[in-house]
N, C-alpha and C positions, 0 to 999 in steps of 0.2 A: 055654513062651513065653520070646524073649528076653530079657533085663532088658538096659540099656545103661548104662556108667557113663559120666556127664557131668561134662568142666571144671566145677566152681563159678566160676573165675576164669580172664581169659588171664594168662599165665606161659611158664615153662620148664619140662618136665618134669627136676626133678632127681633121682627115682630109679622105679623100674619095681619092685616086691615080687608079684607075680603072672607068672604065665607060662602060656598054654594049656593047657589038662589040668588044672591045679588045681584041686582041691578047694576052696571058699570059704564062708565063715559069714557072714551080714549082719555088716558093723559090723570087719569084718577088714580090716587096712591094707592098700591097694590099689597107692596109686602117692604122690610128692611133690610137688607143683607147687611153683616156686620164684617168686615176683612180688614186686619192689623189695625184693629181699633179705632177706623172709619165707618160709617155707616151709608148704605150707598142705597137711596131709595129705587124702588121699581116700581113703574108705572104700564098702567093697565094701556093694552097696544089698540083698541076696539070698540067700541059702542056694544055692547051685548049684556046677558047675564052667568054670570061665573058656574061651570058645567060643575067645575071638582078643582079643590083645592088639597095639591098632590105632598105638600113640605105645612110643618109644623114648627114651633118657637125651639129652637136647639138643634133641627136637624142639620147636617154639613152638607154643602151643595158646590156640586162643582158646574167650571162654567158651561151652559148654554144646556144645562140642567133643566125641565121643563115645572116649573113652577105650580102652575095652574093652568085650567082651558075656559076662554071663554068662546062662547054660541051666540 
C-alpha cells in the first residue's frame, strides 16, 4: 500500500534528499520546506522505496500538499 508524504506546512521547497527508486527507512530525511525563513525538515513516514517524487527545488507548496509516495 501507498504511504504519502504530506506538507506539514505551506513554504518553499528548499531542498529534495529522496529521488525514485530509493530505498527509505521511517524517520529518514526526505525533503526541506523553507516558511518565513525557517526551514522545517520532512521525514520519510515508512520503511519502503520512494514510488514518485511529486515537488522540486523552488516549487510552493501548500499545507498537507502531497510530496512524494512511498510503496
Amino acid at each position: 500500500m501507498a504511504e504519502k508524504i504530506l506538507a506539514p506546512l505551506a513554504g518553499k521547497i528548499a531542498a529534495v534528499k529522496i529521488k525514485a527508486g530509493d530505498k527509505v527507512e521511517e524517520d529518514d530525511d526526505a525533503l526541506v520546506i523553507e516558511a518565513m525563513k525557517m526551514e522545517t525538515e520532512v521525514f520519510v513516514p515508512c520503511d519502503g522505496t520512494v514510488k514518485e517524487v511529486l515537488v522540486k527545488v523552488g516549487d510552493k507548496v501548500e499545507e498537507d500538499d502531497v510530496l512524494a509516495v512511498i510503496e
